[in-house]
Structures are given as structure tokens and as C-alpha cells.
C-alpha positions as CSV (number, residue, x, y, z in Angstrom):
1,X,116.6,49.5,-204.5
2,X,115.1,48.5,-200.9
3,X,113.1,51.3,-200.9
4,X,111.1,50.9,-203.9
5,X,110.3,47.0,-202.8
6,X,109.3,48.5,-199.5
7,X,107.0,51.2,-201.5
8,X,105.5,48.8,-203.5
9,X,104.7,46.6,-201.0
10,X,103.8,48.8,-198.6
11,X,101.2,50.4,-201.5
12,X,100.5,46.7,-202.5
13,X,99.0,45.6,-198.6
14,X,97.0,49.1,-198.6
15,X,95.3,48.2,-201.7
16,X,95.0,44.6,-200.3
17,X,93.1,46.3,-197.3
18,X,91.2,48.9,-198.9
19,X,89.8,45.4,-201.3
20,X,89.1,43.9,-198.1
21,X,87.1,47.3,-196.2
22,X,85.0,47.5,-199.5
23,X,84.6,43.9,-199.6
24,X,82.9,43.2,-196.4
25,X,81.3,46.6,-195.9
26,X,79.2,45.7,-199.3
27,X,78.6,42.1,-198.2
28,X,77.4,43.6,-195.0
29,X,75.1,45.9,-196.1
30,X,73.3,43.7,-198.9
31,X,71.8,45.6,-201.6
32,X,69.3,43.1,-202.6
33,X,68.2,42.6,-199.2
34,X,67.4,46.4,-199.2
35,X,65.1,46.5,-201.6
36,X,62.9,43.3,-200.7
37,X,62.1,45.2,-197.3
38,X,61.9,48.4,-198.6
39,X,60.5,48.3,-202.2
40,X,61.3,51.5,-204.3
41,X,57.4,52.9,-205.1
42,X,56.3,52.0,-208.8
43,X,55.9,55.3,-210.8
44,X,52.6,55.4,-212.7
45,X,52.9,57.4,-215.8
């Protein structure tokens, strides 16, 4: 029975971090930020 509450927590904190990594590396890089410098070139049809 220990084990499997050590799994699941153990599995539980990694998602916790892998949240977190993805989190802050998204907030870091801000998307919408990109594209006011750095405009994507209107295509004219």
C-alpha cells in the first residue's frame, strides 16, 4: 500500500513541476508581445 501513495505522489509533484516549467516558460516568452514588435506581413490576394 506505501508504495502506490509514494507513486502517486511522486507522479503527482512531477506533474505539479512540469505545470509550473510550462507555466513560466510561456509567461516568459509572451506571445502577444511577439507579434506587436514583429508583425506577421499582411498577404495581399
Amino acid at each position: 500500500m506505501l508504495e502506490w501513495v509514494i507513486t502517486v505522489g511522486f507522479v503527482a509533484c512531477l506533474g505539479l513541476g512540469a505545470g509550473l516549467f510550462v507555466h513560466f516558460v510561456k509567461s516568459g516568452l509572451n506571445l502577444e508581445d511577439a507579434s506587436k514588435v514583429d508583425p506577421l506581413p499582411e498577404m495581399e490576394e
